[in-house]
N, C-alpha and C positions, 0 to 999 in steps of 0.2 A: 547533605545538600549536594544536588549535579549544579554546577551553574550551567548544563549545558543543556537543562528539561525546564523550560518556560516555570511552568506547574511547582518545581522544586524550590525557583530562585526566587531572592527578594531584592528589593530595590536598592540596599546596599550593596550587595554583587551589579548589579543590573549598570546602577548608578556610575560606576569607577570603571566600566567595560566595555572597548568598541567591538561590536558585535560586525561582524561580516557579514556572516550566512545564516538565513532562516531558513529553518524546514517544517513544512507542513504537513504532516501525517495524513493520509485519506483514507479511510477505511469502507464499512457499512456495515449494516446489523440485519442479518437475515440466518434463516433455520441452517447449518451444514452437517448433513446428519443426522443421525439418532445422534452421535457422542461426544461432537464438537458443540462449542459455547457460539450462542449467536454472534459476539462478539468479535469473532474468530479473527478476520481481516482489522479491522481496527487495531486488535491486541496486538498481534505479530508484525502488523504493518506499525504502529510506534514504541515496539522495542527493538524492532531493527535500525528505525530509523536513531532510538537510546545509543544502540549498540556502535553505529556508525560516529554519527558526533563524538561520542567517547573515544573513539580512535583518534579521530579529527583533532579534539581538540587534547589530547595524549603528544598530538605533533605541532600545537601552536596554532589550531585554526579555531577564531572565535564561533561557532558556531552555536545556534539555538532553536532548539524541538519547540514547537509549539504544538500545544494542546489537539488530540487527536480529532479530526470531523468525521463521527462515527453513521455519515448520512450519504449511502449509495443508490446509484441509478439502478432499478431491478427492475426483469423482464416481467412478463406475463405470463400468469400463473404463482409465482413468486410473490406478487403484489395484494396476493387474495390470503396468502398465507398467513393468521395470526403473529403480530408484532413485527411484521419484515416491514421495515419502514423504508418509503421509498421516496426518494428525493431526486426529482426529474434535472436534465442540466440547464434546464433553466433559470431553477432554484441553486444550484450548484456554482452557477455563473454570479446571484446578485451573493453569496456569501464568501466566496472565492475576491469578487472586487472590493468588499468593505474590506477584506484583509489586506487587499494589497495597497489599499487606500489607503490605512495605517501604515502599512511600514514603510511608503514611501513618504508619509507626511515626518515622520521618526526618522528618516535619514540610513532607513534600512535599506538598501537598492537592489541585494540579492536573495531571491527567492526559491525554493527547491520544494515541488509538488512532489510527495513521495504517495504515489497509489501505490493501496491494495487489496482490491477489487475490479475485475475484470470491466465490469459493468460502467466502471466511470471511466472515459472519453474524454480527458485534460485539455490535448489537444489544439481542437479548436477552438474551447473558453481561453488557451493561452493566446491562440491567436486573435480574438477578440479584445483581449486588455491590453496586448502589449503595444499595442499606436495609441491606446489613451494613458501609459505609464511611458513612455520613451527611457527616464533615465533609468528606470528597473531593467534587470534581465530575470526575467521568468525562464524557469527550465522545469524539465519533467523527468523523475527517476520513477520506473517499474522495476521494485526490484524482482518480480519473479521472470521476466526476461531479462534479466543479468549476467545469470551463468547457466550451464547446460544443465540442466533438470536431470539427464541420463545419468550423469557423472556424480548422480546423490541416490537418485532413489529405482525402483525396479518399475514400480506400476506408472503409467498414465496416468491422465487426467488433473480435471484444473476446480477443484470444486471438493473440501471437504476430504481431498485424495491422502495419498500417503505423504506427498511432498508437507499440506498445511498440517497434517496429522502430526507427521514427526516436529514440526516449528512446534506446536503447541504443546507435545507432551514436551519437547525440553524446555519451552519457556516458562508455561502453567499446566504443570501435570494435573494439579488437582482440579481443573475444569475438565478433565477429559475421562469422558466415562468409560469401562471394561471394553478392548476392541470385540469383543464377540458380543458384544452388545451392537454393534455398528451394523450397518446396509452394505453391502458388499459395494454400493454407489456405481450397478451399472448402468447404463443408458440407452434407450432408444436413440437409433440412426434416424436421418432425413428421409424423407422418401426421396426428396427432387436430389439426383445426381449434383446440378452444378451447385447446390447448398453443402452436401457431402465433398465434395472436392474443389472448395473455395474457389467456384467460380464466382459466387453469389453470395452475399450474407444476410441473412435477415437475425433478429432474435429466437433464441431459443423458447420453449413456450414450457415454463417448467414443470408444470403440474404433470405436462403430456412424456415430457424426454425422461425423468428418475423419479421412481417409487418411494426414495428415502431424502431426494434432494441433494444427495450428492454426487460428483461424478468421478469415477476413478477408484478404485480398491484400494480403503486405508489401512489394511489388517497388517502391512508389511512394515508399518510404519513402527521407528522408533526412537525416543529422545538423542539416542546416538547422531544418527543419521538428522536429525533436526540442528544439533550444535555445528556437524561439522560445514551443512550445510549454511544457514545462518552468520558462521564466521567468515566463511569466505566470500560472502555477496555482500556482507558489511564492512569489511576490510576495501571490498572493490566502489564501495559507494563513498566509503571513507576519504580515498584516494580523489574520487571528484569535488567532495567539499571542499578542501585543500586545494584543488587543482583550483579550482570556483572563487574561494578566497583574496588569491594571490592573481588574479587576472584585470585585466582592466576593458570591463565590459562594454568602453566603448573603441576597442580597438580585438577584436578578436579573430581577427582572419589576415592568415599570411599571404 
């Protein structure tokens, strides 16, 4: 038993333990690749979020993973795709507030949305609950904007790449199929310049941008490179539960 994965504990751990910090796993379930598991973001996004609390709570911080929500916002083209389930933020918003509805009624007040999935846009659903929750502090960790991507892996890209390639073969090798079975995941460019050079964003249209659906070359990818990766973005996420725990959210600026 973790007492620190919802999923794991029972109500006698639960029972005898003041809990600090919630964490919310956010994943989605869509095709990455020929070799990667639909799963892909959900899985990697709540063993990191495993990985961190264990730190966390290795240093005395009550924290608690709860149950992954494996339901992403996906583009177009993406939507048409067999089994990519697509959960708009609309829907994202009324599941997001039953939860925070509980744990504020539970005497939980701090919450940690951990995305991962590019697609989901926290954000603003944070800034829509947080004037009808006052005593919670809602926060938002991404961990793959956490640390420098350069300083782990060689290729690009954000989609089924080397970066979730190498997470995956070190977390769950045996979902990941032969890489010379994989798409090499390159990508059509925009036509329109200010799209190409973030002047402008619109969504990507995916059917139209990768032939295999992923973007980014994972052939470089390797369990190595996935551990030492992983340790160190959870170590650093680690450090904010902690920091999060021991704070008094209604005094937070010097």
């Amino acid at each position: 038993m973790k007492p620190y994965i919802l999923e794991q504990t029972n109500w006698k751990q639960i029972k005898h333990t003041k809990y600090d910090v919630a964490v919310l796993p956010w994943g989605a379930t869509e095709p990455h690749n020929y070799h990667l598991p639909y799963g892909t973001d959900s899985l990697e996004t709540a063993k990191i979020a495993e990985d961190a609390a264990a730190k966390a709570w290795a240093a005395g911080t009550k924290v608690m993973v709860l149950p992954v929500i494996p339901l992403g916002s996906q583009n177009t083209g993406q939507v048409d795709m067999p089994f990519c389930l697509h959960t708009p933020p609309s829907t994202q918003l009324l599941i997001l507030k039953d939860i925070v509805t509980a744990l504020n009624r539970q005497g939980i007040k701090k919450l940690v949305i951990m995305n991962g999935h590019g697609g989901n846009t926290f954000k603003s659903l944070i800034r829509e609950l947080q004037p009808q929750f006052p005593e919670m502090f809602l926060s938002l960790v991404e961990w793959f904007n956490v640390p420098t991507r350069e300083n782990y892996f060689e290729e690009d890209g954000d989609h089924a790449n080397e970066m979730e390639t190498s997470m995956i073969l070190h977390y769950f090798p045996e979902l990941v199929l032969p890489l010379e079975e994989a798409g090499d995941g390159s990508s059509k460019t925009h036509k329109l310049k200010g799209i190409r050079e973030k002047t402008a964003w619109a969504p990507r249209q995916w059917d139209k941008v990768s032939d295999d659906t992923g973007i980014g070359n994972p052939r470089k990818a390797t369990a190595e490179k996935g551990k030492k990766f992983v340790e160190d973005v959870s170590s650093t996420i680690a450090s904010y539960f902690t920091e999060l725990a021991l704070c008094d959210i209604h005094d937070l600026y010097e």
